[in-house]
N, C-alpha and C positions, 0 to 999 in steps of 0.2 A: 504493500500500500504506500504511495507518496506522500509524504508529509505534508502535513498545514501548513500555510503559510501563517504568519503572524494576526494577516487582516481575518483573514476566516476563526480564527480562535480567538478573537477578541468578539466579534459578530456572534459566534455558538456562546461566549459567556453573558452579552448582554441581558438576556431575559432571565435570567436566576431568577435576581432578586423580586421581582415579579409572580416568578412562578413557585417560591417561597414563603412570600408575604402576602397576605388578602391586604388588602388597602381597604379603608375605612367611608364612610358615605361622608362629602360632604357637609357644611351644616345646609338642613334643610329648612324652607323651599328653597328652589334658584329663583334669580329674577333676573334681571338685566340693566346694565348699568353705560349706556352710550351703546358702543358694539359690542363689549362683553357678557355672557354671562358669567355671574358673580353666584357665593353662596349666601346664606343668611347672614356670614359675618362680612361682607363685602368683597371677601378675596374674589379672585377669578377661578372659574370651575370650568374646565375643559373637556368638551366631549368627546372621546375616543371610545367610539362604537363598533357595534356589528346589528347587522340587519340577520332578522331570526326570523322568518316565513310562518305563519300560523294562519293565511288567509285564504288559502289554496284549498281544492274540492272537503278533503276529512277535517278541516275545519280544526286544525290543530296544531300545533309546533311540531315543526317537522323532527325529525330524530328519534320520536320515545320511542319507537321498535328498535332502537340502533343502540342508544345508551340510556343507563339512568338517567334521570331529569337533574338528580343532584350533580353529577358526572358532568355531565355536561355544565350547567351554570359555573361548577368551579372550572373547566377549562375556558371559559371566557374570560374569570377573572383572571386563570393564571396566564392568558398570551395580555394579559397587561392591559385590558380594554375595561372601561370601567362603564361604561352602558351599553343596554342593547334596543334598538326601535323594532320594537315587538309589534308584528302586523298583525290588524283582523279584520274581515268584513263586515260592513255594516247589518247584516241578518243576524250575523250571533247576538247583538243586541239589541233587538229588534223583532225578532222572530222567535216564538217562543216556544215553538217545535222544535227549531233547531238548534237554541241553546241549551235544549234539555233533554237532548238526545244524547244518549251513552257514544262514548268515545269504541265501544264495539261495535255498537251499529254504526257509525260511520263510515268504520271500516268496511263491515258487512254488505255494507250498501253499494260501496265502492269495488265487490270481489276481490278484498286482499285478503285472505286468511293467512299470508305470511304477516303483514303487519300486526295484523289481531296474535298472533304468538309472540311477536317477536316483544309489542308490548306485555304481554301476560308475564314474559322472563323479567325485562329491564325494568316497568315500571308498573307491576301487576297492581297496585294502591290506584292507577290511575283507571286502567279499563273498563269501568264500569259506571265512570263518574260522569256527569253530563258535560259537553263542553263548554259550557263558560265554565264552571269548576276548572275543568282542567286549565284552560287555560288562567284561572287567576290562580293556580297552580304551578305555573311556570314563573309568575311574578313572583311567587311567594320563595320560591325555591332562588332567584336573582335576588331576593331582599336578602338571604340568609346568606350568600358571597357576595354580600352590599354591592350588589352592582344597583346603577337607576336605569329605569326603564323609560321609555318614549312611547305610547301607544300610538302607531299608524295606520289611518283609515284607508286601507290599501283599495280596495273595491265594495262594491254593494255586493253582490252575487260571490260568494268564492269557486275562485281559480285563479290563475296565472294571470297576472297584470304585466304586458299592458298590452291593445292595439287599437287603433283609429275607431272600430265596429263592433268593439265586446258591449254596445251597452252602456257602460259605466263613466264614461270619459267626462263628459261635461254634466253643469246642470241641466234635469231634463230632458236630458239623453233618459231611453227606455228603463235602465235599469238605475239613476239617477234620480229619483224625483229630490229634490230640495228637504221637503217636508218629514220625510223620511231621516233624510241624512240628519238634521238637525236632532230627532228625535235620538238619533242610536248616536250620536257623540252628548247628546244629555246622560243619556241610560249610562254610556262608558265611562263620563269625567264622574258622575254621582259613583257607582260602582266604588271607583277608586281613590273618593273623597278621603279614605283617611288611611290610606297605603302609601307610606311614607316612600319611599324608595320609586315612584311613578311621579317624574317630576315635569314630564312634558306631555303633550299630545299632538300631533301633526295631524289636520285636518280633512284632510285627502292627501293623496297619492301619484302625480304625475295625471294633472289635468288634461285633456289633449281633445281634438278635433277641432272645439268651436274654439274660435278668439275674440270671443267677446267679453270687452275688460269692463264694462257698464258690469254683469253680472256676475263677475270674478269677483268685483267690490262691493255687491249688493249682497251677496251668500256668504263669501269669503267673512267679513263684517258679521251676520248673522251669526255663522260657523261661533266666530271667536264671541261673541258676546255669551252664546250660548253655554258654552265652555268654560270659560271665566263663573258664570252666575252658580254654575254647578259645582266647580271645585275654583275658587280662586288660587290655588297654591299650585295652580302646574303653568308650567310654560308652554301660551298658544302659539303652535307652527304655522304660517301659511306658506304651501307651496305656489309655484309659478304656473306659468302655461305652457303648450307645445313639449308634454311630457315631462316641466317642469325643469326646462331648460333656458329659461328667459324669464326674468322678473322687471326686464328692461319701460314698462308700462307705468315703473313706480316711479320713474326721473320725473315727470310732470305733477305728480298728485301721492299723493300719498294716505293710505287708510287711515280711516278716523276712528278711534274704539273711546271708549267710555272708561277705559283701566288704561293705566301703564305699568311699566315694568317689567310685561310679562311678556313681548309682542318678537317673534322671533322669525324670520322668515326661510325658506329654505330652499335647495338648487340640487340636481343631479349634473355630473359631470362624467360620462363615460366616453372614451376614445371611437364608439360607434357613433356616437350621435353628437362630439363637438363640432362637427364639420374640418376635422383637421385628417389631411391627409395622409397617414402617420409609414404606411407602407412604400410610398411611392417618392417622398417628397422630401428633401434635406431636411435631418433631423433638429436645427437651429432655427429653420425659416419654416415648420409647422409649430414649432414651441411656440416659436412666438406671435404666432397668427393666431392660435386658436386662444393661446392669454389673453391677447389683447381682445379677441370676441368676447371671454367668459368676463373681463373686467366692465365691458360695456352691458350684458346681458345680466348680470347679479352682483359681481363684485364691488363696483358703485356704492352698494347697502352700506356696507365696513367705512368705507371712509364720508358719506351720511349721517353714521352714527349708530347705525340700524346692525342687529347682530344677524350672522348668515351663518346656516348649518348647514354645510354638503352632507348633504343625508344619507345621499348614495353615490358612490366612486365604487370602479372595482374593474378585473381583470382575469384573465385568463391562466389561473394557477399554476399551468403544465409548465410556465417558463420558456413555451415552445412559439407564443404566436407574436413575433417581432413588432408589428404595429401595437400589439398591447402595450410589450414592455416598454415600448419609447414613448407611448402617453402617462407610463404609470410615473416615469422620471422626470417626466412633465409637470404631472400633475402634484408628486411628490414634493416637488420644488415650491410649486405656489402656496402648499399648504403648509412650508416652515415656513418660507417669508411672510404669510399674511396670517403663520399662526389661529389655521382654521380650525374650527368644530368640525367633527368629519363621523360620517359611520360607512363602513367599507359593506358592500353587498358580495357576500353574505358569510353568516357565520354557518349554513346548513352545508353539509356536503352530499346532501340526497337529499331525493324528497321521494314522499309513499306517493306520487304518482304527481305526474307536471305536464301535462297537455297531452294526454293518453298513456302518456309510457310510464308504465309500474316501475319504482324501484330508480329514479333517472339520476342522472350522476352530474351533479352540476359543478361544472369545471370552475366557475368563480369561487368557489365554496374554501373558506380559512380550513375545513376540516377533511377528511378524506369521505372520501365515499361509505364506509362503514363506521365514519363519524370519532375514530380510537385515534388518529395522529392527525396533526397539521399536515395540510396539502402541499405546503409552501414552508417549510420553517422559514429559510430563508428573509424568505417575507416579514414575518412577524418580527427577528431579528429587524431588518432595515425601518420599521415604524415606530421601534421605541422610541427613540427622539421625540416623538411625534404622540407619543401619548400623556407626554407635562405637558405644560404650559411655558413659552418662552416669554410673553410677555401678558402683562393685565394688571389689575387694581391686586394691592396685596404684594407682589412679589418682592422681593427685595430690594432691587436697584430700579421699581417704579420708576422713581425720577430721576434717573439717574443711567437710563438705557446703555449700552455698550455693543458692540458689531460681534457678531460669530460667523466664521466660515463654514457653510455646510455643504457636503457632498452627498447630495440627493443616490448616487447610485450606492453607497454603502448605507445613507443613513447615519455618515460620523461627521464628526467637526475636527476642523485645524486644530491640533496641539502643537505646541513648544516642546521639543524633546531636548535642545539646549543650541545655542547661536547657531551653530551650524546644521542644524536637523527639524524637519518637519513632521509630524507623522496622523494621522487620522485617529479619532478616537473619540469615546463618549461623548456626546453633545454636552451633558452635564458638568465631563471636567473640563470644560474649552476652556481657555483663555479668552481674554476682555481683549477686544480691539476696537479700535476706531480710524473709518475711512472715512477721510477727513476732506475738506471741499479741494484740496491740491494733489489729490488721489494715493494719497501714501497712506500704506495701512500700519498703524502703528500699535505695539502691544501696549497698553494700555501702565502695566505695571514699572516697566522700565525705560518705558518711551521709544525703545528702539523700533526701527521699521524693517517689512518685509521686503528684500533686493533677492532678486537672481543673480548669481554667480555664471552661468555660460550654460547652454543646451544640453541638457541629460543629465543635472549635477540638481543636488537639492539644494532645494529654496534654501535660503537661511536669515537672519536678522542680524543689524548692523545700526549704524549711525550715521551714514552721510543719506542723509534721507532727501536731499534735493538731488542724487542724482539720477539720472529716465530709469536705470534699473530698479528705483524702487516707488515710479510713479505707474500707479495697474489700476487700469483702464479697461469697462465692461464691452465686451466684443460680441460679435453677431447676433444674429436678431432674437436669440434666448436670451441675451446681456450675460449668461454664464461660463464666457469664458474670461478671465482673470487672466490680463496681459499687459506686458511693459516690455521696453525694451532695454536689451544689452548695452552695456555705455561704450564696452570696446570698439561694437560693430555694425550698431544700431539693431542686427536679428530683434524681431521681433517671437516672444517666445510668449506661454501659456502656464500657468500653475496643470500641474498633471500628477493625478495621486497613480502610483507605483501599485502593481499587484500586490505588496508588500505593505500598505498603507505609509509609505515614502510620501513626503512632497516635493516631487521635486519640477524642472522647470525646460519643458521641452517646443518647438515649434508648434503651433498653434494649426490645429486639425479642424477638419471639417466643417469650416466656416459658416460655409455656405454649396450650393446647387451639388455637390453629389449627394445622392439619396441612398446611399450604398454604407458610407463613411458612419462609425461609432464614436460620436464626440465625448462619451458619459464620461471617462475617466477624467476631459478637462471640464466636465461641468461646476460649477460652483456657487453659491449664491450667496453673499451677503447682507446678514439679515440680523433683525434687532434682537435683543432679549435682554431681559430685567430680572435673569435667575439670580441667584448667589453665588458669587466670582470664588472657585475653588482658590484659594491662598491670600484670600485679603482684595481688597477693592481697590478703585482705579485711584491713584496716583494721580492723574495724568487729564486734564479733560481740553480737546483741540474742537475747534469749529469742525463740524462732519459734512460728508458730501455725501451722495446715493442717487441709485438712474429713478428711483420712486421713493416718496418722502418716509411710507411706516421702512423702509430696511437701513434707514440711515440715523445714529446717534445726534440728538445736539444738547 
């Protein structure tokens, strides 16, 4: 067998502690405080989720024939995810046949008698229970590995969402009526009025066919008031239009509710449907076409003031589908720099049955198909950064922000290993820098700045900080690559992390127009945080520069 490298054994150690420690709720309720959500004591509470399917034909959380229910909620907590947006159709609350119909007739109904045993094994307490039990079941079971929950009104009718003609899409569409809808998110926020650990609800689910915003704001408004009147302590979601890819209708107008605090809006972002061309098209010049779409379409909200939950992102687990992986690096990047709320689809790695096929293997799924191992370790490794919080109310150096280098394709951040060495590593232990408005990044503690030495050599820090080597400047149209030039020879060269987690400093790849070329290793992104500076705080504070104002210190 080949040895590890250093980067892959630091990557396999990250999630320990995670997967050691249950982490604690919150104080509860959340609310919201500008674009943050915050807890009861005003810190900032960060949502790193997973979407959990319960809205599909058996009307259940998918899994229980797979594993225990307790099994499961403690592997959400242990891959480091501290909520889940737990789906369900509007008839389980609503319809009173079918919320009190045993979770064996469901099955039965359905011709699985594999699922009806395989429950009887993993979660026999459950089989016989009617399904809203079970499911406030499942809540109960995420209360007890404090995870919080997001109830999402994924459809009227259960099954597989979404398409243009199921019915469900708009209001008034067939399976839609209004009337209805309001009714079953009463019946759900009452329900769960005094279930501590349920601190949101998202109102529907990827809106789509009609566009008309007249009635988005008439229901949408209804939706939340409703909501609020029933349980004031959760956090009301409103989704956008066009499958909840565009909230762009709220630049001119914006909703009027009767509560604040609590108003949270949300966006789905996946590489099928950003309109970015990710297979065919230099990997620089779709990054940043499709950014620049998603910042006109919902991003807007955050710098508003208004908070934005990607509720659903996600990809193709196998590792194998290329356009995937160069949206997920994409997408990866925008959610350290803008320090988003995120729940990744899905945490199910099967479902008892998804558009006729029994037993279906869903390739986006954190979990494997028999639901016992992560589909993707990997993965889960590269998002811990990504499940604190870098910045918000509460954190330590609030006022006092500082820059970190992050490299989206590992998941780690620039460390100082000593003047003359770079190396990748926990976001947590980064070093404090600031790039400052004359583009020198400077470590914060000793004042020294980042220069290149010559092509293929690692970066290192020094003190003649006026000269072009250690002036780096954001390049092509992702802004992630980190470049300066050579003072001996003008070479204009790139930060480039080494299979080794090295940083070192090599000619600057795939700028632009081949669609062929792999830029991740010199990707980079400079980005804010207000965590706790590992060995003491800045020394040092310079006027800051940045290509967009939240990733730049002042």
């Amino acid at each position: 067998m080949a040895s590890s490298s250093p980067l892959l054994l630091l990557l396999l150690l990250l999630p320990l502690a995670a997967a050691t420690a249950t982490a604690s709720l919150p104080p509860l309720p959340l609310s919201t405080a500008s674009r943050w959500v915050v807890g009861a004591d005003g810190r900032r509470v960060k949502l790193a989720c997973a979407n959990w399917a319960s809205h599909l034909e058996p009307v259940a959380a998918e899994g229980l024939s797979r594993r225990g229910l307790g099994d499961i909620a403690a592997r959400v907590a242990a891959m480091g995810l501290n909520c889940v947006r737990l789906t369900w159709p509007t008839y389980l609350a609503t319809n009173a046949t079918l919320a009190n119909l045993p979770l064996r007739a469901s099955l039965e109904r359905l011709g699985m008698p594999e699922s009806v045993a395989g429950v009887r094994v993993n979660n026999p307490g459950l089989l016989d229970l009617p399904l809203i039990d079970v499911f406030q079941e499942v809540v109960s079971a995420l209360a007890k590995n404090n995870i919080m929950v997001i109830l999402d009104n994924q459809m009227t009718t259960p099954g597989w969402c979404c398409s243009e003609n199921d019915g469900n899409g708009f209001f008034g569409d067939k399976y839609f009526g209004p009337e209805e809808w309001l009714k079953g998110l009463s019946a759900m926020a009452t329900m769960f009025r005094n279930t501590k650990n349920v601190v949101g609800m998202s109102l529907r689910n990827e809106l789509r066919g009609s566009k008309n915003v007249s009635l988005w704001f008439r229901y949408m408004q209804l939706g939340a008031e409703v909501v609020h009147a029933a349980n004031p302590g959760v956090l009301v979601i409103l989704s956008g239009l066009n499958f909840d890819n565009t909230l762009d209708f709220l630049v001119p107008n914006q909703i009027q509710l009767t509560f604040t605090g609590k108003l949270v809006f949300e966006q789905h972002w996946y590489g099928f449907s950003d309109d970015g061309n990710w297979g065919s098209q230099n990997q620089n010049d779709a990054c940043g076409m499709v950014v620049d779409s998603i910042k006109k379409k919902g991003l807007f909200l955050l710098q508003q003031g208004w908070p934005l939950f990607f509720s659903e992102f996600g990809f193709d687990m196998s590792g194998t589908h290329v356009a995937d992986n160069r949206y997920l690096t994409c997408f990866l990047t925008v959610a350290a720099e803008m320090d988003l709320d995120w729940a990744i689809w899905a945490l199910q790695g099967s479902y008892y049955i998804r558009e006729g096929t029994l037993a279906y293997d869903e390739s986006y799924g954190l979990l494997s198909w028999d639901w016992c191992t992560a589909r993707n370790p990997s993965f889960i490794k590269r998002i811990n950064a990504l499940q604190s919080p870098f910045q918000g109310p509460g954190l330590p150096n609030s006022q006092q922000p500082y820059n970190v280098i992050f490299h989206p394709l590992s998941g780690l951040c620039v460390l100082v290993k000593s003047s003359e060495a770079l190396e990748l590593g926990p976001c947590d232990k980064s070093n404090a820098w600031n790039y400052t408005k004359g583009y020198e990044l400077i470590l914060k503690q000793t004042g020294q700045c980042l220069q290149a030495k010559s092509v293929g050599e690692n970066a290192k820090l020094g003190t003649s900080c006026s000269k072009s080597s250690s002036k780096w400047k954001l390049l092509s149209n992702s802004g992630m690559h980190v470049s300066t030039e050579l003072t001996n020879n003008g070479t204009r060269v790139c930060l480039e992390a080494s299979p080794d987690g090295n940083i070192t400093t090599n000619q600057c790849k795939c700028l632009t127009v081949d669609p062929n070329c792999n830029p991740e290793s010199q990707w980079f992104k400079i980005i804010l945080s207000s965590k706790h500076i590992p060995g003491g705080t800045s020394i040092l504070q310079l006027p800051s520069h940045g290509p967009w104002s939240p990733t730049s210190s002042s």
